[in-house]
C-alpha beads as a LAMMPS data file, in Angstrom:
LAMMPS data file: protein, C-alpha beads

96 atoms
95 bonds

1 atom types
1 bond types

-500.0 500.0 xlo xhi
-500.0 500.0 ylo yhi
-500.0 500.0 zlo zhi

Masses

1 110.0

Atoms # bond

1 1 1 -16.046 -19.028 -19.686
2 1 1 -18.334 -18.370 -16.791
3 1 1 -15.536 -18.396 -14.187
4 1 1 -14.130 -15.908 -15.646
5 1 1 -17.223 -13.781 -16.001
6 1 1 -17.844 -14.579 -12.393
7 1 1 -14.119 -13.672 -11.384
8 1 1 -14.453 -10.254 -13.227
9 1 1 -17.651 -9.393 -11.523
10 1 1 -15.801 -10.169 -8.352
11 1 1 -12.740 -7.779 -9.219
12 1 1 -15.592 -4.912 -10.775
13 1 1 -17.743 -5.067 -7.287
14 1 1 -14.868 -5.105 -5.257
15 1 1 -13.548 -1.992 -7.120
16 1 1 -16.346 -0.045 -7.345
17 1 1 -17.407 -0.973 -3.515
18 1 1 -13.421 0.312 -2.678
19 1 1 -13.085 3.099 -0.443
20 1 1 -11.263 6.219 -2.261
21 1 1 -7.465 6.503 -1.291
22 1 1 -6.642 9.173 1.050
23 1 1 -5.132 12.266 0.262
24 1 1 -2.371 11.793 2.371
25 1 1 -1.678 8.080 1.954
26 1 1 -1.220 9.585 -2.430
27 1 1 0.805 12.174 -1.087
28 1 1 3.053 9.573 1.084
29 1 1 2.933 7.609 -1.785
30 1 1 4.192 9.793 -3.893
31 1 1 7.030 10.793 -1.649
32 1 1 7.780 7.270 -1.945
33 1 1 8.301 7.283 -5.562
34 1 1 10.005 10.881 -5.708
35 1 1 12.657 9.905 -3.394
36 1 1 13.137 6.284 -4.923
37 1 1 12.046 6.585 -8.320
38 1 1 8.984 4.395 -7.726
39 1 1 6.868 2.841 -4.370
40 1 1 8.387 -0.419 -5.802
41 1 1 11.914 1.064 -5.730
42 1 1 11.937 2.451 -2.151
43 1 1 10.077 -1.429 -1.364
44 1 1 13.028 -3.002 -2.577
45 1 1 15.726 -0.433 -1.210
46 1 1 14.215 -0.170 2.091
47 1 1 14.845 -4.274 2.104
48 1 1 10.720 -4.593 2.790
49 1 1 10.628 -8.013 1.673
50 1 1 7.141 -10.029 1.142
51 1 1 5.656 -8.205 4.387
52 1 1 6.133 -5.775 6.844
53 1 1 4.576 -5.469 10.237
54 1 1 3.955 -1.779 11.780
55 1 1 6.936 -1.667 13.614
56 1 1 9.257 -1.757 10.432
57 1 1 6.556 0.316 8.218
58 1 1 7.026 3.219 11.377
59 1 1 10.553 3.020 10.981
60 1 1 10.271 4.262 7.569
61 1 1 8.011 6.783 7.800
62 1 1 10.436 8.006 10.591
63 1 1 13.564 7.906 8.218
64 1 1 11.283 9.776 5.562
65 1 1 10.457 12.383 7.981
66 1 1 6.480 11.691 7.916
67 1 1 6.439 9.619 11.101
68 1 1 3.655 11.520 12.609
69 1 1 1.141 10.284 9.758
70 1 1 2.610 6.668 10.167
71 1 1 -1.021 5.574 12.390
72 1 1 -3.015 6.955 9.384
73 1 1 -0.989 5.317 6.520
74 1 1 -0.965 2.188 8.312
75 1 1 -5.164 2.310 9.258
76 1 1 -5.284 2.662 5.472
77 1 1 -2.824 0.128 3.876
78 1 1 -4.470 -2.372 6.388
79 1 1 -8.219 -2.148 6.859
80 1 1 -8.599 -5.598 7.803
81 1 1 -6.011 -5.491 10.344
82 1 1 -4.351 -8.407 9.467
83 1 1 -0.642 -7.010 11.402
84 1 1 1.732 -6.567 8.256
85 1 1 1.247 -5.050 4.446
86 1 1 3.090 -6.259 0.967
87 1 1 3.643 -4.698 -1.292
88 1 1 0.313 -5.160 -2.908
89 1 1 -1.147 -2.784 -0.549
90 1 1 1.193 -0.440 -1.383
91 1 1 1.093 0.095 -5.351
92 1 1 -1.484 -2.467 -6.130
93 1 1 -1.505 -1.331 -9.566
94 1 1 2.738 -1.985 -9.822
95 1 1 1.736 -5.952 -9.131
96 1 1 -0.840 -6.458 -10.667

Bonds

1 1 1 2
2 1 2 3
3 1 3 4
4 1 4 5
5 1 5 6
6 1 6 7
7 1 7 8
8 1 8 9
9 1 9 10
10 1 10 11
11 1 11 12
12 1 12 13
13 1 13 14
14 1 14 15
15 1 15 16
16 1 16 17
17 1 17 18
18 1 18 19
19 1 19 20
20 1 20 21
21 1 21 22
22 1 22 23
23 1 23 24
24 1 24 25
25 1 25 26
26 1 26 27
27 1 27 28
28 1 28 29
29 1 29 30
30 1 30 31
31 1 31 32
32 1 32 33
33 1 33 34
34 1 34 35
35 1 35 36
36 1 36 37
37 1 37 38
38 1 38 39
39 1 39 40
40 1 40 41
41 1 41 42
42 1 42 43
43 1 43 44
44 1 44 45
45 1 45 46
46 1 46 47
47 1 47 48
48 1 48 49
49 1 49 50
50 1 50 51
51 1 51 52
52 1 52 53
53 1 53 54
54 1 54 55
55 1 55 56
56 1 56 57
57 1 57 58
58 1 58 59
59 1 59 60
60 1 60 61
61 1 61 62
62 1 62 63
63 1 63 64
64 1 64 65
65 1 65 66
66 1 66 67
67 1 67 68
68 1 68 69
69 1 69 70
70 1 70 71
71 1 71 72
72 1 72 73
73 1 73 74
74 1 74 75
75 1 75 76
76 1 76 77
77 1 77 78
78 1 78 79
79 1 79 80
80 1 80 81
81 1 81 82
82 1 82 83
83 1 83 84
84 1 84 85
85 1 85 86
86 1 86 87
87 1 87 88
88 1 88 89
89 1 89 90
90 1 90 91
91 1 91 92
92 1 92 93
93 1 93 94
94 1 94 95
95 1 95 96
């Protein structure tokens, strides 16, 4: 019982000490789900697979005519700069 007390703490700090999303990464994302019926759609008909590095994630914003805003998307899907995003950072709430 206390691991999970501890692991819901966890999840509640970690929320709560989130930033807020940014207007135009809920805008992109909902461009994403307009045009392909969900973000998880356009992940899976844009053939994403488990990760994408910036290169790839560029190329869509290009084909989706908001490649200009592809550096700010991508500074906020990836704040730890680990090089690629799933589809977690995407639509967390869609995998979870």
């Amino acid at each position: 019982p206390s691991r999970h007390t501890d692991a819901l703490a966890y999840i509640a700090r970690l929320t709560l000490s989130d930033f807020p999303e940014s207007h135009n990464l809920r805008i992109f994302r909902r461009h994403l789900a307009q045009s392909f019926g969900s973000v998880v759609g356009a992940w899976r008909r844009l053939g994403c697979g488990r990760q994408i590095p910036f290169e790839r994630f560029r190329e869509i914003c290009h084909a989706l005519n908001c490649g200009e805003f592809s550096p700010v998307h991508w500074c906020a899907l990836d704040p730890g700069c680990a090089g690629c995003i799933s589809l977690f950072e995407m639509d967390p709430e869609a995998v979870s």
